[in-house]
N, C-alpha and C positions, 0 to 999 in steps of 0.2 A: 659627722662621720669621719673617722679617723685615714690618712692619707694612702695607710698600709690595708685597711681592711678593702678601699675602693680597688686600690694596685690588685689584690688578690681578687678580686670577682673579676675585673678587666683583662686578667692572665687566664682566665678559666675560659672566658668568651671568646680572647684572640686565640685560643687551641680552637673552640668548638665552632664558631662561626662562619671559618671561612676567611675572601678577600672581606675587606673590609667595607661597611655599606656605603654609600653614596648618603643616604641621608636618613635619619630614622622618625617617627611619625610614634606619640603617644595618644593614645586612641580614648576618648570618653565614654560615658556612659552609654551603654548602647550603641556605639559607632562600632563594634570589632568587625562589624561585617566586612569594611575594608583589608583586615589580614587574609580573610579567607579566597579572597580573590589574588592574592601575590601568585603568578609563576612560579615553576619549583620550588617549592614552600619548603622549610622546614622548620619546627617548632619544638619548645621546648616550655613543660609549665615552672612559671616562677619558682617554686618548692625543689627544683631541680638544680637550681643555679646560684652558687655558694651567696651566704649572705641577701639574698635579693627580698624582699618585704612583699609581703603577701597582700590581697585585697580582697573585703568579705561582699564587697558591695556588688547588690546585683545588677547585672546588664556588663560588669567586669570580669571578662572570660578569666584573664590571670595567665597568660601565657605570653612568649615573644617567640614573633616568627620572621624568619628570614626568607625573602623570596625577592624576584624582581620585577618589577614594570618597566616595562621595553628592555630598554640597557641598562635600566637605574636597578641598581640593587640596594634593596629595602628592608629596613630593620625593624619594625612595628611592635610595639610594646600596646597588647589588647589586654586593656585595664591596667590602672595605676593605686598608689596607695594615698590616702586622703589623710590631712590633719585635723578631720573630726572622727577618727578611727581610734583615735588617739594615738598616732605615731609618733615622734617629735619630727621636727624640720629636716633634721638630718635625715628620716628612715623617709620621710615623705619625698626629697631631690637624690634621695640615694640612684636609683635609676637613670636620672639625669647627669649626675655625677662620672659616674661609670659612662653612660654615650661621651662625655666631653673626653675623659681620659683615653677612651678608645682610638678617638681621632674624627670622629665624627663633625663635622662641620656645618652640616646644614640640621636644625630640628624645627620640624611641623610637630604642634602641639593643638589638641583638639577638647573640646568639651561640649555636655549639653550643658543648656544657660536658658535662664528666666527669662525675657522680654522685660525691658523698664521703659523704650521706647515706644509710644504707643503709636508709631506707624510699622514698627513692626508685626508678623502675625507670625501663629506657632509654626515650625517646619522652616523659618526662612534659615538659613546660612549667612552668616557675618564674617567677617576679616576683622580680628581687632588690631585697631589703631595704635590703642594706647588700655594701660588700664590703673587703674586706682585699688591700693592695696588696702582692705579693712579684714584683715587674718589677725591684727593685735597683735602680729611680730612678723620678723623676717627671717628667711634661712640662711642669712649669712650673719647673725647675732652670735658672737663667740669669738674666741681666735680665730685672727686669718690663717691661712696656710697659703703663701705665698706661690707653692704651686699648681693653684686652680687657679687663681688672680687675684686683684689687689685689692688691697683695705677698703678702698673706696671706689665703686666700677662706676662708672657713670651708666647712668639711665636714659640719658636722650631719646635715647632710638631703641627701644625695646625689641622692636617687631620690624624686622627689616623694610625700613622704604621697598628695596628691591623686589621683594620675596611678594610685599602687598601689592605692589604694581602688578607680577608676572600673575598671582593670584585675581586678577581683575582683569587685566586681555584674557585669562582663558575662560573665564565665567562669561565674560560678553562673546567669545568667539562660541563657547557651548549653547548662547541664548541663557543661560542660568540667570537668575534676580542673585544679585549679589551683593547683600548690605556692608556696613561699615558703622562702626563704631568703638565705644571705650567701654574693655568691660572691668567691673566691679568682682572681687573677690573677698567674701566673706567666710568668716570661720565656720557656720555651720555647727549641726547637723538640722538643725530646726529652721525652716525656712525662714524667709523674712518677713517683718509685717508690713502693712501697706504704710505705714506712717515711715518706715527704712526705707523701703521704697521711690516715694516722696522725695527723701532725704535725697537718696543717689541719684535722681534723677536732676535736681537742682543743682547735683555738685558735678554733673554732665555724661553719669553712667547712662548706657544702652542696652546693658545685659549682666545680669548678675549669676555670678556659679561659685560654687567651694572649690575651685582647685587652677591649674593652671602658670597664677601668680608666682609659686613659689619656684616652678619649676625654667619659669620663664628668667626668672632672675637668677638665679644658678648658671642657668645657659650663656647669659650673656656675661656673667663672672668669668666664667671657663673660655668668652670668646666664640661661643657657637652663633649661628645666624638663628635667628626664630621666625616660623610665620605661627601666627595665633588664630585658628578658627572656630568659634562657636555654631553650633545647631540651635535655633532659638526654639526649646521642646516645650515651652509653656509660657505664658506669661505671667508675669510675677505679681505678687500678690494685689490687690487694691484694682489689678487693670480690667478685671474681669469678674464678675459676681458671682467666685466658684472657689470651692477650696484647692489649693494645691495637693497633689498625690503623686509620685514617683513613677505609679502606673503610666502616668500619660508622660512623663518624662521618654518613658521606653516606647510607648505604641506610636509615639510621632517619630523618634529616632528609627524605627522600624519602615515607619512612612516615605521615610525621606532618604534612605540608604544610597538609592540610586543615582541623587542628580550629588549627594555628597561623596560616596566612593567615583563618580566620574567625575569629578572636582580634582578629589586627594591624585589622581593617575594622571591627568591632563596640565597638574602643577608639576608634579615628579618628573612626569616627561621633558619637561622644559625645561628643567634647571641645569 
């Protein structure tokens, strides 16, 4: 995405949003329930907001709301757009894009994910660590544009030490189970079979989802801090003698709303 089309969605936002958030949170499948709880809310659906990519998938409300938790004033993007939609890379970090140019410094980035660990079960919550890219490209493939950052970002530190520590004193201080792990990101839209599976697990994946990755690496191009949280809404193929279905992606996300929207307000708080 071109440097001027971002500049003009980032000018549309800085008239309409307000001070500027403290930190913004892109919300997965089925997780929007946390926008709906923000203080002073206000909202706005994608299709509003120049250039911004729309998302068909369901469980993705498709709007961004502004509100705050405590004193932390919060920019929550409820649904994102995927690269099995057929977007390109560009339309898929376009949103990410836009939070870094805004000024945005801290982004929580969220998703539901498969289970590859098999001491995990559905519903648990993870922090990821680290994760491994199998999308078969990257979104910084193309000219750089020296204004978002450099030719070559280093990837060390994906997911902020920081952010995963501050994220683990509050899980333990709420009583929460609170895994950890590296997740795998594939291209999708077809799940995976258990022999991929298999694969990722030997190669030291803990949870597999279509999204995330792209968004994660743009971030840390532009300089933002990242925490990575997965909801583990199913276990991935092979782990369990049951076919996969989307359904239960949403009725465990539904499940679980509670101890993970007190999760996302108990980190926000802290930061």
């Amino acid at each position: 995405m071109d440097y001027e089309t971002i500049a003009e969605t980032t000018a549309f936002l800085q008239a309409t949003l307000g001070p500027l958030p403290d930190v913004a949170v892109i919300l997965g499948s089925g997780l929007g329930d946390f926008a709906e709880g923000l203080a002073d809310a206000t909202s706005w659906p994608y299709d509003t907001v120049p250039h911004w990519p729309t998302s068909a998938v369901v469980g993705h409300a498709g709007r961004m709301v502004v509100g705050r938790v405590g004193d932390r004033r919060v920019l929550a993007l409820s649904g994102r757009s995927h690269f099995y939609e057929g977007h390109s890379m560009d339309r898929t970090t376009f949103a990410t894009r836009v939070l870094g140019h805004l000024g945005i410094k801290v982004l929580i980035v969220t998703n539901a994910a498969g289970g590859i660990n098999r001491r995990f079960s559905s519903g648990a919550l993870m922090i990821i660590d680290d994760h491994l890219n199998f999308m078969g490209t990257n979104p910084l493939v193309g000219a750089n544009d020296a204004r978002f950052g450099p030719r070559f970002p280093d990837m060390s530190e994906v997911y902020s030490a920081r952010l995963r520590g501050l994220a683990g004193d509050v899980a333990q201080e709420m009583g929460l189970a609170l895994e950890r792990g590296v997740y795998v990101a594939v291209h999708g839209p077809s799940y995976e079979t258990p022999a991929e599976i298999r694969a990722f697990r030997a190669l030291g994946a803990d949870a597999v989802g279509m999204s995330t990755v792209p968004e994660a690496i743009v971030a840390r191009h532009m300089g933002l801090e990242v925490l990575g949280l997965s909801c583990i809404t199913n276990m991935a193929a092979g782990v369990l003698p049951q076919p996969l279905v989307h359904d239960e992606v949403m009725a465990t996300a539904r499940r679980v709303r509670g101890g993970f929207i007190a999760l996302l307000e108990g980190i926000i708080g802290r930061l």
